[in-house]
KOLNUFI-27172 format. One record per atom (N, C-alpha, C, O): residue number from 1; atom name; x, y, z. Coordinates in steps of 0.02 Angstrom, whole numbers. Last residue first. Layout:
% KOLNUFI-27172
   seq   atom       c1       c2       c3
   NUM     CA        X        Y        Z
...
END
This chain:
% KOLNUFI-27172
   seq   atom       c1       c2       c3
   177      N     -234      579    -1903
   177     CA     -291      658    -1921
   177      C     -325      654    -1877
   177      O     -370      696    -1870
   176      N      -81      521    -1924
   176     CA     -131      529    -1866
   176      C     -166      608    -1903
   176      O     -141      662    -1920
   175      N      -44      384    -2005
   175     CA      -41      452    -1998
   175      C     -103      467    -1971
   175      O     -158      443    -1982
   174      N       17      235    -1960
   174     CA      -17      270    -1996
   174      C      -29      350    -1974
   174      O      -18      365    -1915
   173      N      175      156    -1956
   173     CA      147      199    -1913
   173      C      104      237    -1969
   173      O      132      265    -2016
   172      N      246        1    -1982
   172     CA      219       65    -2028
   172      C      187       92    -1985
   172      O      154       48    -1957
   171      N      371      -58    -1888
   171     CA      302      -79    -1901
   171      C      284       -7    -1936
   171      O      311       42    -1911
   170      N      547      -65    -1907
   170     CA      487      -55    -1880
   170      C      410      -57    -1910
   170      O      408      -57    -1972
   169      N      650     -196    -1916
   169     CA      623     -145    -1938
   169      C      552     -139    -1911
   169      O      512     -183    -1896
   168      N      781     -166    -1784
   168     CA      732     -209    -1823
   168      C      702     -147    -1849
   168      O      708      -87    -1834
   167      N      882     -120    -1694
   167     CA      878     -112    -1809
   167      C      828     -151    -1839
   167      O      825     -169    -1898
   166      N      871     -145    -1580
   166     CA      865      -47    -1613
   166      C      864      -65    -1679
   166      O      846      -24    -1722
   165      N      717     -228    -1575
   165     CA      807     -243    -1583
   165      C      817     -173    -1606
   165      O      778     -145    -1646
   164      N      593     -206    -1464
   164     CA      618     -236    -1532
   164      C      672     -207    -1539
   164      O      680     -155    -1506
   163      N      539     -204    -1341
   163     CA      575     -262    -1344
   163      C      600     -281    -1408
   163      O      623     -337    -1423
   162      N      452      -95    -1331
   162     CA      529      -94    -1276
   162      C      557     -156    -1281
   162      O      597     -173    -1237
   161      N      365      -96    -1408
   161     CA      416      -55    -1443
   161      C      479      -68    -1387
   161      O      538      -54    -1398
   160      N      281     -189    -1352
   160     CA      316     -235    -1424
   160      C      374     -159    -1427
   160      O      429     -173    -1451
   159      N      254     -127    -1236
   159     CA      293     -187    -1224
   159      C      344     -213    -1298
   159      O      400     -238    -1304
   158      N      162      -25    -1291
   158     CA      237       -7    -1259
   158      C      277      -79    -1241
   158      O      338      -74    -1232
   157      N       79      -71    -1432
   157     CA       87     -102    -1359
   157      C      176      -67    -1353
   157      O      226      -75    -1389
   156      N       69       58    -1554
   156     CA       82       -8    -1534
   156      C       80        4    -1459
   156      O       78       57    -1428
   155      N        7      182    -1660
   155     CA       38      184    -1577
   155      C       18       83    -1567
   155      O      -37       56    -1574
   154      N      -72      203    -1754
   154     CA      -25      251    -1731
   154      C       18      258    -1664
   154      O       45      303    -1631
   153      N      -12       78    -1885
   153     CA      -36      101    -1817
   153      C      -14      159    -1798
   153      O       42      180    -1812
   152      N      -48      -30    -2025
   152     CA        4       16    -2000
   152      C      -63       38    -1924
   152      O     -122       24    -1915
   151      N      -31     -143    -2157
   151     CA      -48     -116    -2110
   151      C      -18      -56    -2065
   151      O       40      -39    -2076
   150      N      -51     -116    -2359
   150     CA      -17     -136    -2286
   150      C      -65     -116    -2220
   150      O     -118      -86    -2224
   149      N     -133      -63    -2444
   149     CA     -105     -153    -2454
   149      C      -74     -176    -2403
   149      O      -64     -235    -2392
   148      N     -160       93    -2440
   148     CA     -107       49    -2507
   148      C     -107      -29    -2482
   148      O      -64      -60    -2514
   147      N     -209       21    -2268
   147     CA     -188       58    -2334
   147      C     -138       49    -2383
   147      O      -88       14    -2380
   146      N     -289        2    -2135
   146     CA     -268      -46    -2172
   146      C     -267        9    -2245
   146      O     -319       32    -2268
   145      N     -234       30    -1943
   145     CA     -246       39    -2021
   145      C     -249       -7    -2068
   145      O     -218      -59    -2058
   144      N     -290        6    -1792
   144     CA     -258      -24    -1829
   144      C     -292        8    -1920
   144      O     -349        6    -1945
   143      N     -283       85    -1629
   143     CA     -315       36    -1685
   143      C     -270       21    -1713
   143      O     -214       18    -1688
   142      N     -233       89    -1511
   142     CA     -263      160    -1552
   142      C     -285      151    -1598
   142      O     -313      198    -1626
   141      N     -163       -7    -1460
   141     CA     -213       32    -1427
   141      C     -250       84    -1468
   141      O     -297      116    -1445
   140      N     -141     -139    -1518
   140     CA     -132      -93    -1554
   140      C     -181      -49    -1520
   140      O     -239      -48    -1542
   139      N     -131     -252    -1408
   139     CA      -62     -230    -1454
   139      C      -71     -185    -1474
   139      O      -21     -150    -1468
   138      N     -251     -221    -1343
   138     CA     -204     -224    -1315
   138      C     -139     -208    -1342
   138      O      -99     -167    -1318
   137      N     -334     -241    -1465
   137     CA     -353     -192    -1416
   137      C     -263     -178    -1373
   137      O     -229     -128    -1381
   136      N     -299     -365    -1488
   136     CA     -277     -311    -1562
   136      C     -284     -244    -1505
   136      O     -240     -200    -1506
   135      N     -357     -436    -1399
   135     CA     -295     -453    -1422
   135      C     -290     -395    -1445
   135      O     -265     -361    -1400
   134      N     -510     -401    -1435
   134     CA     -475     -376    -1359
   134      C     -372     -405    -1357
   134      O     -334     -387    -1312
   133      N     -537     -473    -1551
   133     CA     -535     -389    -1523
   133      C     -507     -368    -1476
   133      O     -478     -314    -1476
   132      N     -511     -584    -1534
   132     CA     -449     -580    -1566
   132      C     -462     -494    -1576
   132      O     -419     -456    -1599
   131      N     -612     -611    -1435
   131     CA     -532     -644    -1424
   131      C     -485     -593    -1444
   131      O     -441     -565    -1411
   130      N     -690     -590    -1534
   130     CA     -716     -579    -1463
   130      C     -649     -577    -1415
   130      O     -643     -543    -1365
   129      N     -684     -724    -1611
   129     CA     -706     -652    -1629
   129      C     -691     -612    -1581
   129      O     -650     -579    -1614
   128      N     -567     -845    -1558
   128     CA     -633     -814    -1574
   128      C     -631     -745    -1573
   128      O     -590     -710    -1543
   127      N     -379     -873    -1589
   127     CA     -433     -847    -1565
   127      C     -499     -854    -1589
   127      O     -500     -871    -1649
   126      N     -300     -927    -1698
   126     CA     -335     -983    -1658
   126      C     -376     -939    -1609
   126      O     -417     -974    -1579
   125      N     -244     -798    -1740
   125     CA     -255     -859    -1781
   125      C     -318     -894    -1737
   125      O     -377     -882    -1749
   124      N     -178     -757    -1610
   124     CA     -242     -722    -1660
   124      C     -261     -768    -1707
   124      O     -323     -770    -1705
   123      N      -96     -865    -1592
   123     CA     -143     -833    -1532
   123      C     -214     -810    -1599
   123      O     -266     -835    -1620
   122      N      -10     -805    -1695
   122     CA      -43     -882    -1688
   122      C      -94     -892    -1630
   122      O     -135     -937    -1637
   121      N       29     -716    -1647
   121     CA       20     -718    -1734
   121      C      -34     -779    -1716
   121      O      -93     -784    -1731
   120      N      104     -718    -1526
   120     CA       24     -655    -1525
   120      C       -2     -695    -1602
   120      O      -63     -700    -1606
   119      N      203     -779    -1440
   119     CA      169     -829    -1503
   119      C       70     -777    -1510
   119      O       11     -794    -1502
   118      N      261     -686    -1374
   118     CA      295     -729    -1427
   118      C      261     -777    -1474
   118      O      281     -804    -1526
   117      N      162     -648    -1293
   117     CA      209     -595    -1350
   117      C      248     -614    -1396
   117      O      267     -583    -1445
   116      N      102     -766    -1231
   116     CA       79     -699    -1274
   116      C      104     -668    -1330
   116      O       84     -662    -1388
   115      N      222     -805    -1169
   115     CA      202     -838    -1211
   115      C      156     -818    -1258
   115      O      157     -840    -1316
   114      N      266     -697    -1099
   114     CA      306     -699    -1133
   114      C      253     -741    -1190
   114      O      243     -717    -1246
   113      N      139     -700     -997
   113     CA      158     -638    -1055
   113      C      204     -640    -1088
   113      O      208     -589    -1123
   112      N      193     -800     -919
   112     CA      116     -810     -966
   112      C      106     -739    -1014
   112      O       66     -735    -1060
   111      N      311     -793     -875
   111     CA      295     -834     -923
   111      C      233     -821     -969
   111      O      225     -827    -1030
   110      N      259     -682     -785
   110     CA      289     -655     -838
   110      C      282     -711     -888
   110      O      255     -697     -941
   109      N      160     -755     -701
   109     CA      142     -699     -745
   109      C      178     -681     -800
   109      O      152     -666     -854
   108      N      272     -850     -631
   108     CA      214     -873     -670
   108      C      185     -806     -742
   108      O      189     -810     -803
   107      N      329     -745     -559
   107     CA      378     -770     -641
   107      C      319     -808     -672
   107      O      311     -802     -733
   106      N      256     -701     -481
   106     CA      292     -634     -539
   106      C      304     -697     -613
   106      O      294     -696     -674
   105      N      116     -725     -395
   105     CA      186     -766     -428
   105      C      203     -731     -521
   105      O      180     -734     -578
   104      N      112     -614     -270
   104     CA       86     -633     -335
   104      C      146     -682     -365
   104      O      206     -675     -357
   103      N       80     -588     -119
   103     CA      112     -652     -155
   103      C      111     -653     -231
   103      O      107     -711     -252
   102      N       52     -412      -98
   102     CA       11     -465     -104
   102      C       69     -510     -142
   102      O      102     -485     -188
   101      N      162     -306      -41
   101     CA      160     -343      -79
   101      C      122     -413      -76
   101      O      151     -464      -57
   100      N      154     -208       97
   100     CA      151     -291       95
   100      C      127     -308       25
   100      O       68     -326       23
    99      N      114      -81       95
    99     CA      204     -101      120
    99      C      216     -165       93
    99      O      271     -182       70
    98      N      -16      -96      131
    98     CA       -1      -41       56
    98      C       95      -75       50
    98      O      125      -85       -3
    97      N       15     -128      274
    97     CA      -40     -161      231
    97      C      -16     -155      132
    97      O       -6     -198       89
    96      N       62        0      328
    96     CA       98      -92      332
    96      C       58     -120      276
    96      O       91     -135      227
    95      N      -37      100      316
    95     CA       23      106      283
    95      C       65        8      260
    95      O       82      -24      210
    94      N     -126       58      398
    94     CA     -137       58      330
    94      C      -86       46      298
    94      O      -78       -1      259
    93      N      -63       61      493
    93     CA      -93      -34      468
    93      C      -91      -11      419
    93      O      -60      -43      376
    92      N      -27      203      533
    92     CA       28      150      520
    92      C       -7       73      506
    92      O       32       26      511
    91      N     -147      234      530
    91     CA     -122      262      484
    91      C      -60      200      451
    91      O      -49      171      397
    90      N     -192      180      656
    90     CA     -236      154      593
    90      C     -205      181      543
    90      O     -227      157      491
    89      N     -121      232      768
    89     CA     -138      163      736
    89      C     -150      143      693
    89      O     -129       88      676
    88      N     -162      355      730
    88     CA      -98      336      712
    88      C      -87      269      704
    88      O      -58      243      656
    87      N     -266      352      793
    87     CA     -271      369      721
    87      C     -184      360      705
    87      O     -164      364      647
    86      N     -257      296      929
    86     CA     -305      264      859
    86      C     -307      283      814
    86      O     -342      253      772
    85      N     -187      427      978
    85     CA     -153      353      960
    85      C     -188      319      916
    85      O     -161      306      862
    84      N     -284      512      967
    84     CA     -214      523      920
    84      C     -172      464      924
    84      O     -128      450      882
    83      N     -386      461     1055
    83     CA     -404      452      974
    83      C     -343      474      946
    83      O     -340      457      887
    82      N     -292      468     1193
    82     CA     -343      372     1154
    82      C     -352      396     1065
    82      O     -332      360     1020
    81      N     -282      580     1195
    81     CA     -227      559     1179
    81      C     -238      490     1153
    81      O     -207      461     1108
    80      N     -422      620     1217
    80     CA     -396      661     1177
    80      C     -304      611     1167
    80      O     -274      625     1115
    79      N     -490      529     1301
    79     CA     -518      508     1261
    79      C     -453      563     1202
    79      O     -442      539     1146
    78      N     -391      594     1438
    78     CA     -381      516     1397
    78      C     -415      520     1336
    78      O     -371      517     1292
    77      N     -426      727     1452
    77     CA     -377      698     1420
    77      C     -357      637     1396
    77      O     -319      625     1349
    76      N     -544      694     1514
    76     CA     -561      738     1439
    76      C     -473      713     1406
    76      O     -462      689     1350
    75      N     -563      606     1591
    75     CA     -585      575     1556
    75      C     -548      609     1502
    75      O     -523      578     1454
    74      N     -399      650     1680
    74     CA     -441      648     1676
    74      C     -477      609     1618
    74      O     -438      575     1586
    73      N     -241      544     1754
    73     CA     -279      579     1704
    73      C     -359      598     1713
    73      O     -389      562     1754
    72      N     -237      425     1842
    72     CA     -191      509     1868
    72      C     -209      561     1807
    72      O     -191      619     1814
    71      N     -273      319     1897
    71     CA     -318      385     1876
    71      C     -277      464     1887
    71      O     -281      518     1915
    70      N     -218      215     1870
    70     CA     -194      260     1925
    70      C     -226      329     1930
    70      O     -206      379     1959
    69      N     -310      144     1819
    69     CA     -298       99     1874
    69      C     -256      163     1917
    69      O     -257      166     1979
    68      N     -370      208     1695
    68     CA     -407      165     1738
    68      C     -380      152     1836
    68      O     -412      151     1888
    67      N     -249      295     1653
    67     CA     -308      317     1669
    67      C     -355      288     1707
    67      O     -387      320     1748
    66      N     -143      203     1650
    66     CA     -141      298     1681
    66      C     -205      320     1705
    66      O     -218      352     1756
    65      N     -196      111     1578
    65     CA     -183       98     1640
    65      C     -184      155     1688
    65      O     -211      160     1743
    64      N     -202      174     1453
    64     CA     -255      155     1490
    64      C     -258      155     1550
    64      O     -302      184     1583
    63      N      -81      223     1428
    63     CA     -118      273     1425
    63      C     -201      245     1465
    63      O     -243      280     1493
    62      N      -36       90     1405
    62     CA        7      131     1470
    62      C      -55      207     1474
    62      O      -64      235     1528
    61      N      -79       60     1304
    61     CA      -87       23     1357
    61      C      -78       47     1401
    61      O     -111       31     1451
    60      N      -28      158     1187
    60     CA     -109      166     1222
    60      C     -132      106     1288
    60      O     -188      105     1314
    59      N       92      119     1202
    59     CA       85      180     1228
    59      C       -4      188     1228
    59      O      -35      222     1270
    58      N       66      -16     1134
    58     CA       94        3     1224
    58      C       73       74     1237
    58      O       35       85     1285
    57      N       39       43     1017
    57     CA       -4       10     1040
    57      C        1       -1     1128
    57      O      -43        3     1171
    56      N      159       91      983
    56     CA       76      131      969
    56      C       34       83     1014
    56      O      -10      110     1049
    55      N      259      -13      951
    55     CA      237       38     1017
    55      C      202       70     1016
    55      O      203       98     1071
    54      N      185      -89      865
    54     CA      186     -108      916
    54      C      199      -58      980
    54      O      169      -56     1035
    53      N      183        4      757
    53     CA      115      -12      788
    53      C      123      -33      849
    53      O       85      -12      893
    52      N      335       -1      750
    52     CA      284       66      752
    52      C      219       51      788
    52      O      202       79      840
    51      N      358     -125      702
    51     CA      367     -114      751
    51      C      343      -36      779
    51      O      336      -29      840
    50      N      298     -128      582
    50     CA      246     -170      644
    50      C      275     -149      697
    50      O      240     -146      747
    49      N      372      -37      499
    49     CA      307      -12      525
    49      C      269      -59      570
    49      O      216      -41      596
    48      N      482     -116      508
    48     CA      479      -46      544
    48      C      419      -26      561
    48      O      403       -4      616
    47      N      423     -227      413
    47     CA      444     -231      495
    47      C      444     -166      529
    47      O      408     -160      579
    46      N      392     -143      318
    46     CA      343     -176      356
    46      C      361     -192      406
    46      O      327     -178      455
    45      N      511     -128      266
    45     CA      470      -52      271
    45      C      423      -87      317
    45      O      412      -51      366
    44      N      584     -230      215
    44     CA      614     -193      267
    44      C      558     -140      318
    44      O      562     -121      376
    43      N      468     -265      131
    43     CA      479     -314      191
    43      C      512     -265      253
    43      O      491     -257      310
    42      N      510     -176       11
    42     CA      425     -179       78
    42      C      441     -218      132
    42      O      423     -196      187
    41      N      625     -198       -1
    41     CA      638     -155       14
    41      C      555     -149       43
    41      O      544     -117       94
    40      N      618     -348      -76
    40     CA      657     -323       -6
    40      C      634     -268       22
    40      O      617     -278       80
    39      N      522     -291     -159
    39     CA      459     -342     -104
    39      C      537     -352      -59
    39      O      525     -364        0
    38      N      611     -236     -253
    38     CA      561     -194     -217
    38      C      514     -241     -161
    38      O      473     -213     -124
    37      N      700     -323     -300
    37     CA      728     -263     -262
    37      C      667     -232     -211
    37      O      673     -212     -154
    36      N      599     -422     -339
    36     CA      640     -444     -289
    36      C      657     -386     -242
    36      O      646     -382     -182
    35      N      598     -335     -478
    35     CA      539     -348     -433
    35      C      563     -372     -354
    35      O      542     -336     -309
    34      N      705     -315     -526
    34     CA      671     -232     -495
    34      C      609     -280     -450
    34      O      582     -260     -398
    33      N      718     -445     -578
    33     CA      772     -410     -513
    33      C      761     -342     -476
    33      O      787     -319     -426
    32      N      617     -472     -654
    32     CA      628     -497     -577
    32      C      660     -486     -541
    32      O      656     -501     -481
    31      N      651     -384     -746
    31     CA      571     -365     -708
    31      C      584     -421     -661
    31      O      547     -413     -613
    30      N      765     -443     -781
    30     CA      780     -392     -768
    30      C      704     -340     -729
    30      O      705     -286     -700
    29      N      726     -549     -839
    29     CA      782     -554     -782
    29      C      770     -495     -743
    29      O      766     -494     -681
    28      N      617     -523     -920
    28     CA      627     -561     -882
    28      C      659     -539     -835
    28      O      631     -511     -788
    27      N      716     -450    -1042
    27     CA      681     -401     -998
    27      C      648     -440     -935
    27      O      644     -403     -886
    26      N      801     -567    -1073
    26     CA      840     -515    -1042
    26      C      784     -485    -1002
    26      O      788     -485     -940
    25      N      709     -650    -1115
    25     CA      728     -670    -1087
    25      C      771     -610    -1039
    25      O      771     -612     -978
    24      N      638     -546    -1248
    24     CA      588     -557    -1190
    24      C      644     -595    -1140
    24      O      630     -564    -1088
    23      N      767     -563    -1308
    23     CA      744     -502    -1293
    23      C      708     -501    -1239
    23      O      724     -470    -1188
    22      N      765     -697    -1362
    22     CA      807     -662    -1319
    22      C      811     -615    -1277
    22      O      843     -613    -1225
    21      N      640     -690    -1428
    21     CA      662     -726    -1356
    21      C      710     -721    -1310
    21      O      710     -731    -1249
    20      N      594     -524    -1506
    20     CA      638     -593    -1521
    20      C      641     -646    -1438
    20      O      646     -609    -1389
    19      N      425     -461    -1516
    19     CA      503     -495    -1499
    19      C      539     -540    -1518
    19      O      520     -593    -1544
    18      N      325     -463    -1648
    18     CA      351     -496    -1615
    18      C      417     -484    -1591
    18      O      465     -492    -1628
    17      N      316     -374    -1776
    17     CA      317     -360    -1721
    17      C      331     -381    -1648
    17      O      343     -344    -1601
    16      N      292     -488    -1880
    16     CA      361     -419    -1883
    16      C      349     -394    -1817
    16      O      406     -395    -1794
    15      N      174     -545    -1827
    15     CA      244     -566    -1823
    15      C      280     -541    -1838
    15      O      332     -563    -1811
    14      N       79     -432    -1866
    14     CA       99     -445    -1796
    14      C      151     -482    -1784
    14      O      184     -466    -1735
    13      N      109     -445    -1998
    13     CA      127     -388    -1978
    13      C      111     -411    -1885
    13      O      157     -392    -1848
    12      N       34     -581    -2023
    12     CA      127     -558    -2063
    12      C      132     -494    -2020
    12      O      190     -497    -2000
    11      N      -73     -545    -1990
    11     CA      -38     -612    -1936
    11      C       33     -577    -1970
    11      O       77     -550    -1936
    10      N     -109     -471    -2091
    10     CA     -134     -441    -2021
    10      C      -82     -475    -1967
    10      O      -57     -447    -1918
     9      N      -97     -544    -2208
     9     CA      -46     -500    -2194
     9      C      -59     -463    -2133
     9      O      -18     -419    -2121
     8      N     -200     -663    -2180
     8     CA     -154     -667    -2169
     8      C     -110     -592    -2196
     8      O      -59     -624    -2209
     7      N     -326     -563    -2176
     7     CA     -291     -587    -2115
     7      C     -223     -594    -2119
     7      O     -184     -560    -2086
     6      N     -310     -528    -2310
     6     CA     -301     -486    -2269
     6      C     -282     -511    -2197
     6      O     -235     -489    -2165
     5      N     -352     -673    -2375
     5     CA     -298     -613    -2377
     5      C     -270     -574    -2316
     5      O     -220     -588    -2282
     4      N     -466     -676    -2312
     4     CA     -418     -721    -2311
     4      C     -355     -704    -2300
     4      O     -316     -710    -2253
     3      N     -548     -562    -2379
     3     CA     -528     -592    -2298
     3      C     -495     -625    -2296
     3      O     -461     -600    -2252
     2      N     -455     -465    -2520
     2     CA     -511     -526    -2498
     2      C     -507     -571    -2403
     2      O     -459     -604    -2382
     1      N     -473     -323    -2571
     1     CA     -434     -379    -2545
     1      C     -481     -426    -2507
     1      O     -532     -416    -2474
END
């Protein structure tokens, strides 16, 4: 079979694979409403935890003062209740920190993976060499067959199998040796 060829039934079989828009529009909604759910539910977790630090942080004020100004402690006990507060300190930033969802702009990202998944045929088309490996890398993690005249895989992008219609038809799965 001749390159030409072959591409084009390479592009015919990534467009059988394509979502439909509808499809990508539902899973959308639905990766911004688990996403939303979860940067509420850090926000809640981050206030609790500043307010954690914040009394971590009195209680080593009051632990100073005890010690500097009313010296009602010794050295050996201050430096021993100073490092279980500084490590609690530092447990609870960490923690706040890991709590705080970096800004990412979700829906920018998702657009820019819908437009991927919906136009991959033509992507690969208009890719370079170099492009259109690391494309195929992504959709077809395990490669890609070429037999009897078709294509086939032993494993697609989990994205193209969680977005095709239960009756579409499915992409030829090559046999795994």
């Amino acid at each position: 079979i001749g390159k030409a060829a072959m591409e084009g039934r390479f592009v015919e079989y990534i467009e059988r694979m394509q979502p439909k828009p509808q499809y990508m529009k539902l899973f959308n909604e639905i990766l911004l409403d688990v996403w939303k759910e979860k940067q509420a539910q850090n926000f809640t977790l981050s206030l609790s935890l500043r307010r954690q630090i914040e009394d971590l942080l009195s209680d080593k004020e009051q632990l100073e003062k005890t010690f500097i100004y009313e010296k009602a402690i010794d050295r050996e006990t201050y430096e021993r209740h100073r490092d279980k507060l500084n490590e609690k300190i530092t447990l609870a930033e960490m923690q706040e920190r890991e709590a705080k969802l970096e800004a990412y702009d979700v829906e920018g990202v998702l657009n820019f993976a819908e437009h991927v998944l919906l136009n991959a045929a033509r992507m690969w088309m208009e890719f370079s060499s170099d492009q259109k490996q690391r494309l195929q890398k992504v959709l077809f993690p395990q490669g890609v067959t070429f037999t009897d005249g078709a294509f086939g895989t032993a494993e697609t992008s989990l994205i193209f199998n969680l977005l095709q219609p239960e009756n579409a038809e499915k992409p030829r799965m090559a046999a795994r040796h």
